[in-house]
C-alpha positions as a LaTeX table, in Angstrom:
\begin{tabular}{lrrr}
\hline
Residue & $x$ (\AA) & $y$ (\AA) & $z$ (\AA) \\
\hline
Unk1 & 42.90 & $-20.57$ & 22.39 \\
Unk2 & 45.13 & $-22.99$ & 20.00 \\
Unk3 & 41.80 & $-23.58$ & 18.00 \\
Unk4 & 40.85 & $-20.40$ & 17.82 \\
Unk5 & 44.43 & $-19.44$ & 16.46 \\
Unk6 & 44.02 & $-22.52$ & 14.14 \\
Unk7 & 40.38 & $-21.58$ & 12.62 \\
Unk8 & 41.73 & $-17.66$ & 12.21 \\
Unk9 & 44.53 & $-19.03$ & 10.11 \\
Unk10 & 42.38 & $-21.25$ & 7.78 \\
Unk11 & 40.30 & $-18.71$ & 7.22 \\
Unk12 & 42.87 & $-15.99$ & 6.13 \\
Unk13 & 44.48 & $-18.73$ & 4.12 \\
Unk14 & 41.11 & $-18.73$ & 2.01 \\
Unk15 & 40.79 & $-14.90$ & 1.85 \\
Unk16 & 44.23 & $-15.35$ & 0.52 \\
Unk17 & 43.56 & $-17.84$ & $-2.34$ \\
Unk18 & 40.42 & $-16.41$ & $-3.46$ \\
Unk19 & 41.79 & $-13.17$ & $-3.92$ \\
Unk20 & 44.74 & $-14.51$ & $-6.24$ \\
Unk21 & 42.29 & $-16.24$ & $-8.02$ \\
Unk22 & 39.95 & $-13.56$ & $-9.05$ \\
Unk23 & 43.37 & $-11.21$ & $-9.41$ \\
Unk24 & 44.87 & $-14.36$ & $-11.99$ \\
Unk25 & 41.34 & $-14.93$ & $-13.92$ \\
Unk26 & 41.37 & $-10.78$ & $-14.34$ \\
Unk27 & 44.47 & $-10.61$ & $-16.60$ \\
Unk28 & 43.07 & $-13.22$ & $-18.90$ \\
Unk29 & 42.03 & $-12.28$ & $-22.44$ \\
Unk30 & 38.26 & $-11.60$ & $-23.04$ \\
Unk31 & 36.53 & $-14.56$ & $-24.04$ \\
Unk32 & 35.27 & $-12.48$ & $-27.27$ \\
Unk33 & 38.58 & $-11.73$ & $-28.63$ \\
Unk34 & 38.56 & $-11.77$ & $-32.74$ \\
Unk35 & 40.15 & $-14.88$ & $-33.55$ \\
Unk36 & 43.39 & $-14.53$ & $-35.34$ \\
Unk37 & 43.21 & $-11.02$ & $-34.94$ \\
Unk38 & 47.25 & $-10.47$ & $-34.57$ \\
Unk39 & 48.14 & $-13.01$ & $-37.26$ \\
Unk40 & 45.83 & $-10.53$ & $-39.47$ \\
Unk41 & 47.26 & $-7.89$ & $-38.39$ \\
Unk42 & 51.04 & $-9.46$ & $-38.81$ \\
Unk43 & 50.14 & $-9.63$ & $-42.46$ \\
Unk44 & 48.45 & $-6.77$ & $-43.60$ \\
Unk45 & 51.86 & $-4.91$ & $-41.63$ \\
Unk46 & 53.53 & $-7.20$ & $-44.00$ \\
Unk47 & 52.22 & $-6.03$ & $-47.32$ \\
Unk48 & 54.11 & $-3.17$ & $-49.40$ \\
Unk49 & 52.62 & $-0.57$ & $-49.19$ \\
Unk50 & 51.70 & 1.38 & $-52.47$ \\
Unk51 & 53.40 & 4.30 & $-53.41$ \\
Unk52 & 53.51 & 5.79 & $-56.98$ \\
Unk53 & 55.86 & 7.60 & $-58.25$ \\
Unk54 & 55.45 & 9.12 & $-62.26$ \\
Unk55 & 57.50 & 8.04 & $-64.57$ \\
Unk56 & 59.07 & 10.63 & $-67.61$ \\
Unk57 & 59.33 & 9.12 & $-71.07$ \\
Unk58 & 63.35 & 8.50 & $-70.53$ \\
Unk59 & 62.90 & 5.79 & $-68.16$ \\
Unk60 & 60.67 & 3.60 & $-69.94$ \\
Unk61 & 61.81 & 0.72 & $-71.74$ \\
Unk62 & 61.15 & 0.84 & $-75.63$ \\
Unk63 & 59.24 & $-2.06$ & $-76.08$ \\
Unk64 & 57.05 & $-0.42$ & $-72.95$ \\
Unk65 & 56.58 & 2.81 & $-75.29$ \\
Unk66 & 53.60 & 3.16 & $-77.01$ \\
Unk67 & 52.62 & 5.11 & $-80.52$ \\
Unk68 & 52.17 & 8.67 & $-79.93$ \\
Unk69 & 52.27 & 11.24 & $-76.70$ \\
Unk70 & 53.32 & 10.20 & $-73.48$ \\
Unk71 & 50.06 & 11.26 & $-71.16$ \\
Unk72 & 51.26 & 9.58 & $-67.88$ \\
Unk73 & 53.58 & 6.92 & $-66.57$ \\
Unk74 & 53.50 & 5.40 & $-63.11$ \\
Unk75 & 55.61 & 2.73 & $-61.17$ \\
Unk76 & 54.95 & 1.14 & $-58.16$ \\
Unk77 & 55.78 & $-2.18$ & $-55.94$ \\
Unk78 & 52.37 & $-4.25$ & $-54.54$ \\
Unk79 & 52.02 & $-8.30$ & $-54.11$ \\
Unk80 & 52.76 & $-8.52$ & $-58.16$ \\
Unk81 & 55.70 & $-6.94$ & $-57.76$ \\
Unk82 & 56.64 & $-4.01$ & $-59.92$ \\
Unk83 & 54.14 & $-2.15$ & $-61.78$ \\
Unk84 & 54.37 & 0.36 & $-64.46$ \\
Unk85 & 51.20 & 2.03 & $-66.16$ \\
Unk86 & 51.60 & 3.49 & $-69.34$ \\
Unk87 & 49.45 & 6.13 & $-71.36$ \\
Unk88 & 49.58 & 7.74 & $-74.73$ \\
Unk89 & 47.36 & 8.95 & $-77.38$ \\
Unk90 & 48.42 & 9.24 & $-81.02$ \\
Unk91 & 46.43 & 11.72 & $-83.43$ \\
Unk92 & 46.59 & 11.43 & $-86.92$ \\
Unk93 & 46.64 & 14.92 & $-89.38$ \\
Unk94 & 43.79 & 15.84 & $-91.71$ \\
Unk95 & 43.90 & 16.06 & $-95.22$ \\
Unk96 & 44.39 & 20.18 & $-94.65$ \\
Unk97 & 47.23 & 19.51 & $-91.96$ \\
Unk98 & 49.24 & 17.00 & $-94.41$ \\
Unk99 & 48.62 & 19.77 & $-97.42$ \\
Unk100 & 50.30 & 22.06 & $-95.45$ \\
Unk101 & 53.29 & 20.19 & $-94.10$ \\
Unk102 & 54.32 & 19.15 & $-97.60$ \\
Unk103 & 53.63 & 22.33 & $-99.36$ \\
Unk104 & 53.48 & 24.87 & $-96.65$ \\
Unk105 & 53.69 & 27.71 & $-99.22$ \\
Unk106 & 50.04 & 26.31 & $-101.72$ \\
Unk107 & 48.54 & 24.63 & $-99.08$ \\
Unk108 & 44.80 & 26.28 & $-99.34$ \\
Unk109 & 43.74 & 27.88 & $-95.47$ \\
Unk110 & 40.45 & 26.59 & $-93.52$ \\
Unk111 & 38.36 & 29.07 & $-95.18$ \\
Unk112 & 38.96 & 27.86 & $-98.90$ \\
Unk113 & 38.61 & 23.96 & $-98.20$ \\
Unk114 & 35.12 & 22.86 & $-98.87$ \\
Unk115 & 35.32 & 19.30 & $-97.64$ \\
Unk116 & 34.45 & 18.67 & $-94.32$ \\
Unk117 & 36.71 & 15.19 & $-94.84$ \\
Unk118 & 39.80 & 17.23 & $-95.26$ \\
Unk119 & 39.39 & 18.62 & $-91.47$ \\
Unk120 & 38.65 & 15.11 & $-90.60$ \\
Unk121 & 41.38 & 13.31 & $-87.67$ \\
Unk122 & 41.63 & 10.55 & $-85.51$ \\
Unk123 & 42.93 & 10.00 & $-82.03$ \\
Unk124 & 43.77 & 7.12 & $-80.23$ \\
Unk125 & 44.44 & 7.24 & $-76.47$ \\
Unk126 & 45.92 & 3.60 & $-75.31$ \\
Unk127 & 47.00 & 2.43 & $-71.44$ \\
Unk128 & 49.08 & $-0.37$ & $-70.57$ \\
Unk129 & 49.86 & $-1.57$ & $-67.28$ \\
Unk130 & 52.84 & $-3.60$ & $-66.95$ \\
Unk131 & 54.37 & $-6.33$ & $-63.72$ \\
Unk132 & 57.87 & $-7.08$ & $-64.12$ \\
Unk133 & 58.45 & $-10.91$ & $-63.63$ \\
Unk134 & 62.23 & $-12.08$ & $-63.36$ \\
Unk135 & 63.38 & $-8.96$ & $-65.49$ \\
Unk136 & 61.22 & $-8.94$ & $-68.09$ \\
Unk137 & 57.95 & $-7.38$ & $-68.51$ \\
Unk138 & 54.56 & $-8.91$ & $-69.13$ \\
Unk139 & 50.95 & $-6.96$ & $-69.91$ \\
Unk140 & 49.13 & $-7.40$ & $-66.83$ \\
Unk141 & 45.90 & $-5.59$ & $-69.00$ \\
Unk142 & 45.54 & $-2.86$ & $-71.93$ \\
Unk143 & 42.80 & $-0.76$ & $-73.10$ \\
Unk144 & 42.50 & 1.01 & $-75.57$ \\
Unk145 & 39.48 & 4.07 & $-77.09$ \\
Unk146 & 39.54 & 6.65 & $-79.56$ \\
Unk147 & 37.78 & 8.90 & $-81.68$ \\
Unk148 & 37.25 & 8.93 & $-85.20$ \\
Unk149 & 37.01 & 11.13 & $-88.27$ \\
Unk150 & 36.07 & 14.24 & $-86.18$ \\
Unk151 & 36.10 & 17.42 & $-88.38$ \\
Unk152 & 35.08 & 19.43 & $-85.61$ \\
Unk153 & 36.92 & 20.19 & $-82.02$ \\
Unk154 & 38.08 & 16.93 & $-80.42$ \\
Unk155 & 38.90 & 16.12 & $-76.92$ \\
Unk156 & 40.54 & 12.81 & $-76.09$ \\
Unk157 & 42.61 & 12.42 & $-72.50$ \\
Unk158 & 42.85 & 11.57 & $-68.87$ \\
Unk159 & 41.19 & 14.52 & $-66.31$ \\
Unk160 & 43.76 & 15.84 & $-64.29$ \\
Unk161 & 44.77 & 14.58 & $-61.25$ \\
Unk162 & 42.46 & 11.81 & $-61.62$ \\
Unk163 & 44.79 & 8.53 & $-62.52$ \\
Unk164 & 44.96 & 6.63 & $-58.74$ \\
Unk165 & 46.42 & 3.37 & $-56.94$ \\
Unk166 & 44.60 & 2.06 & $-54.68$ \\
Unk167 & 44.28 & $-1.21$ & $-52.49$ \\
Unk168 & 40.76 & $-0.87$ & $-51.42$ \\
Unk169 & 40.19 & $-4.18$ & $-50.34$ \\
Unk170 & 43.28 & $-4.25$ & $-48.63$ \\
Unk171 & 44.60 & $-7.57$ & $-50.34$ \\
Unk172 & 48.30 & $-6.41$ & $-51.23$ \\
Unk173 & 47.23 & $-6.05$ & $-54.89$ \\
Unk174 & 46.84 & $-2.47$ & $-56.45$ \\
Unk175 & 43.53 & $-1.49$ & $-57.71$ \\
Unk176 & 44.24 & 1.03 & $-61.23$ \\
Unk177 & 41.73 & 3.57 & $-61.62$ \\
Unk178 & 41.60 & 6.15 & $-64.57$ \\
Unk179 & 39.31 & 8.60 & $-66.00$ \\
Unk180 & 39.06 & 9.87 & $-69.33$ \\
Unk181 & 36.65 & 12.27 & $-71.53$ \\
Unk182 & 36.03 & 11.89 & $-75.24$ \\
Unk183 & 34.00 & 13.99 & $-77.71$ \\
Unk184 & 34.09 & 15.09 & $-80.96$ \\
Unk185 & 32.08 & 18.36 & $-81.11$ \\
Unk186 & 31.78 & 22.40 & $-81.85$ \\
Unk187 & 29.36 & 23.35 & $-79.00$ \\
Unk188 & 29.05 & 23.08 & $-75.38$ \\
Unk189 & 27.74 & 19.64 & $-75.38$ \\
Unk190 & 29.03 & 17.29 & $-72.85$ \\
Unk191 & 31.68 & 14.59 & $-73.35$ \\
Unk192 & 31.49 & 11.29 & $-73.15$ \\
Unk193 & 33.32 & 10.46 & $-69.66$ \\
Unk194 & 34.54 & 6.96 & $-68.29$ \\
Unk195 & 35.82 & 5.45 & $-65.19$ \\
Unk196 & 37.74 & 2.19 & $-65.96$ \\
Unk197 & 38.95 & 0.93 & $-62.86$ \\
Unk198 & 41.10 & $-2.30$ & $-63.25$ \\
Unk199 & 42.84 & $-5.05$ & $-60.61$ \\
Unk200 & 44.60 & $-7.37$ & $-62.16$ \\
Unk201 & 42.61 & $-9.08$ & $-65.11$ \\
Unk202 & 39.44 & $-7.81$ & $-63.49$ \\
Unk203 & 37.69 & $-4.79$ & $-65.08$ \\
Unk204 & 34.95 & $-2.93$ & $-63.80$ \\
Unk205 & 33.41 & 0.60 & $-65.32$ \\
Unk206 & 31.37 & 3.73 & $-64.93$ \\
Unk207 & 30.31 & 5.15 & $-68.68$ \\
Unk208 & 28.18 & 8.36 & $-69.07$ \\
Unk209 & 28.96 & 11.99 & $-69.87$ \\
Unk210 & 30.12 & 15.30 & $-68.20$ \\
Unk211 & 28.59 & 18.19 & $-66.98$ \\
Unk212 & 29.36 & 21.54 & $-68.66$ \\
Unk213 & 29.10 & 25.10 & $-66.88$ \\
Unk214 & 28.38 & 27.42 & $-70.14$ \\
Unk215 & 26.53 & 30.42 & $-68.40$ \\
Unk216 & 25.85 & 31.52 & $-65.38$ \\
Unk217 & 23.92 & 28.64 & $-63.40$ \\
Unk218 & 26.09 & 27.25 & $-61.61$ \\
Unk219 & 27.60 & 23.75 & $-62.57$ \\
Unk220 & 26.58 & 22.18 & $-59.04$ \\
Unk221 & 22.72 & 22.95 & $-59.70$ \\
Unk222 & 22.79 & 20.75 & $-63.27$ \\
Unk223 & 25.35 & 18.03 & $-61.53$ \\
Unk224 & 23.01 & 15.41 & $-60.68$ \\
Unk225 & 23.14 & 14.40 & $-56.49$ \\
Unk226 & 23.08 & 11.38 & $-57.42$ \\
Unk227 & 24.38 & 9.90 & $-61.02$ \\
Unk228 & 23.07 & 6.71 & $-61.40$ \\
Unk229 & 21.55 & 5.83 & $-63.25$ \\
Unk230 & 20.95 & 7.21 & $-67.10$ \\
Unk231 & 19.76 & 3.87 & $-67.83$ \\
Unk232 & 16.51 & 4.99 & $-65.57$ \\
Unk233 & 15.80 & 7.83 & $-67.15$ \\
Unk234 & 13.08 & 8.24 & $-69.50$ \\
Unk235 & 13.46 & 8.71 & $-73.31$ \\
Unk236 & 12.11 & 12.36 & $-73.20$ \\
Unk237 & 15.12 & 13.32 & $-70.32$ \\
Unk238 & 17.76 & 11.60 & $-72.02$ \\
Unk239 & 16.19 & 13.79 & $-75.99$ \\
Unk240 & 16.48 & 16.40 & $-73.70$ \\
Unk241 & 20.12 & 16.53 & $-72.55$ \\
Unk242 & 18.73 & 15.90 & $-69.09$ \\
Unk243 & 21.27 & 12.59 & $-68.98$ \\
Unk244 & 24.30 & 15.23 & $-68.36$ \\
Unk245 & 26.85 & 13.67 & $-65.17$ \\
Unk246 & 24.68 & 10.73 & $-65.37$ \\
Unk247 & 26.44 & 7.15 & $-65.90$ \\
Unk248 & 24.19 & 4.51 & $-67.31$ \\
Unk249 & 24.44 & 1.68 & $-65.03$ \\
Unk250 & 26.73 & 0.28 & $-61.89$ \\
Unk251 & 26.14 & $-3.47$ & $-63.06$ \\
Unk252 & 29.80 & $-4.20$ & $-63.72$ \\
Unk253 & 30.81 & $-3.01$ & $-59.48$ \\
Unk254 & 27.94 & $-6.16$ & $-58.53$ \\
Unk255 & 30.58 & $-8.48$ & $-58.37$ \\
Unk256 & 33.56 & $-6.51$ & $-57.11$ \\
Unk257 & 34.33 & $-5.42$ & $-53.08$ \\
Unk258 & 31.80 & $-3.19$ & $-51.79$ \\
Unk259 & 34.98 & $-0.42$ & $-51.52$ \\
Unk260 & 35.79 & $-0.24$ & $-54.98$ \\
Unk261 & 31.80 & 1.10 & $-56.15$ \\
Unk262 & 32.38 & 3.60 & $-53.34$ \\
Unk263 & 35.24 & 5.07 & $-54.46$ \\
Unk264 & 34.29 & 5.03 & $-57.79$ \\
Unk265 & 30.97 & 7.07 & $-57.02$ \\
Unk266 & 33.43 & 9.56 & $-55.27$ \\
Unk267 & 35.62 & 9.93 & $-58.45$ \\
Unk268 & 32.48 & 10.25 & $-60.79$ \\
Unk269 & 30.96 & 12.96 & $-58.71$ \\
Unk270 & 34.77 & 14.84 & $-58.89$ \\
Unk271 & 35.58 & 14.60 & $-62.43$ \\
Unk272 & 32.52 & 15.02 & $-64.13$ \\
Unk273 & 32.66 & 18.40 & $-64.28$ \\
Unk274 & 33.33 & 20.40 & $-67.35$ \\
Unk275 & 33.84 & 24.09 & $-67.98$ \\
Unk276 & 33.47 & 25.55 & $-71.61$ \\
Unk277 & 37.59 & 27.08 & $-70.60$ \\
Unk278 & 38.78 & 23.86 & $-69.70$ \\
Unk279 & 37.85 & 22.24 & $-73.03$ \\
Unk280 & 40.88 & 20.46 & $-73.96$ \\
Unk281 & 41.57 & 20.56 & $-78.27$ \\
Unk282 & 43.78 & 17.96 & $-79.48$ \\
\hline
\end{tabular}
């Protein structure tokens, strides 16, 4: 009977151990687990993140100001520190406007100048983005386009709404994207449209034209599905305006995160719509 008694306790013992073995080895971690998955996570919590907030023209610095219009201002905090983006665009008068400022009273009207050069003006529109580095601030890139001598209607300026900060690649550093239209012309032609999208001193670009709805087919139907890329296209297409909402190539995204082409295709497809109302006249 004593042996019996001993056996039956050995054997619950083991029961015993193996089932706090198999309970312990059940709370550990999966073998699998991403390595350094929390310390990732620890610093990516870390990061600031981006919020812009615009800017008005009495808040930025003088030597931050630019020649010409304010267009847009933003600031914003990322692993630089402070940011502030600047745009303006300066237009210079014709030969008629100048006539008519100084002798408002003589100045000949549109209908009796002759000289297409006397309706002739320029426009510059120029973007600086800014990091401020113990209180002072330093040009972190600029760009700068314009049109010249246009006697006819001219268009020169950011789409709406379209200006962004982004971090993409999720690296604590801002990614500046804007989009702008340019065209000197009297029809319905498209504009010349570009996507400059910038982090830090890197630069990478979408360049092509709009798409304008002038009757009744709708826009959509002439937008192309899928935009890239004009460079493609054949010489008879591009002779016949068939290059509209195309951009010519997506060679400058091959070296940049696969995120930032991506978003950029988005943006294209948004902006590059034009209606003949919407034409801006500067």
């Amino acid at each position: 009977m004593r042996q019996r008694c001993t056996i039956g306790l050995l054997v619950f013992l083991l029961v015993s151990c193996s089932e706090k073995q198999e309970s312990s080895t059940a709370a550990l971690p999966p073998t699998n687990a991403r390595p350094g998955a929390n310390a990732a996570d620890a610093t990516a919590a870390s990061r600031p993140e981006i919020k812009p907030q615009a800017v008005p023209l009495a808040q930025i610095p003088a030597p931050q100001r630019l020649p010409g219009q304010l267009l847009e201002a933003w600031r914003w905090q990322d692993a630089n520190g402070e940011n502030l983006l600047v745009v303006f665009r300066a237009v210079t008068l014709s030969n008629q406007q100048r006539a008519k400022q100084a002798h408002p009273a003589t100045a000949p009207d549109s209908n009796e100048v002759e000289e297409m050069g006397d309706f002739e003006r320029t426009a510059r529109l120029m973007a600086k983005q800014y990091v401020l580095k113990q209180g002072k601030y330093t040009v972190l890139w600029r760009l700068q386009d314009g049109v010249a001598a246009c006697a006819l209607d001219m268009t020169l300026g950011l789409k709406p709404s379209s200006t962004t900060i982004t971090d993409l690649d999720q690296d604590g550093q801002g990614e500046t994207t804007l989009v702008y239209t340019a065209a000197c012309r009297g029809d319905v032609s498209p504009a010349s449209l570009k996507l400059i999208m910038r982090e830090g001193p890197d630069k990478y670009a979408l360049r092509g034209s709009t798409v304008v709805q002038y009757d009744s087919v709708p826009v959509l139907q002439r937008q192309p599905a899928v935009p890239c890329c004009a460079e493609k296209l054949s010489k008879a297409q591009r002779e016949q305006g068939d290059d509209a909402g195309y951009y010519e190539t997506e060679k400058e995204f091959q070296r940049a995160p696969p995120a930032f082409l991506s978003f950029a295709r988005q943006q294209w497809q948004k902006f590059s719509i034009e209606k003949v109302e919407d034409h801006t006249e500067i």
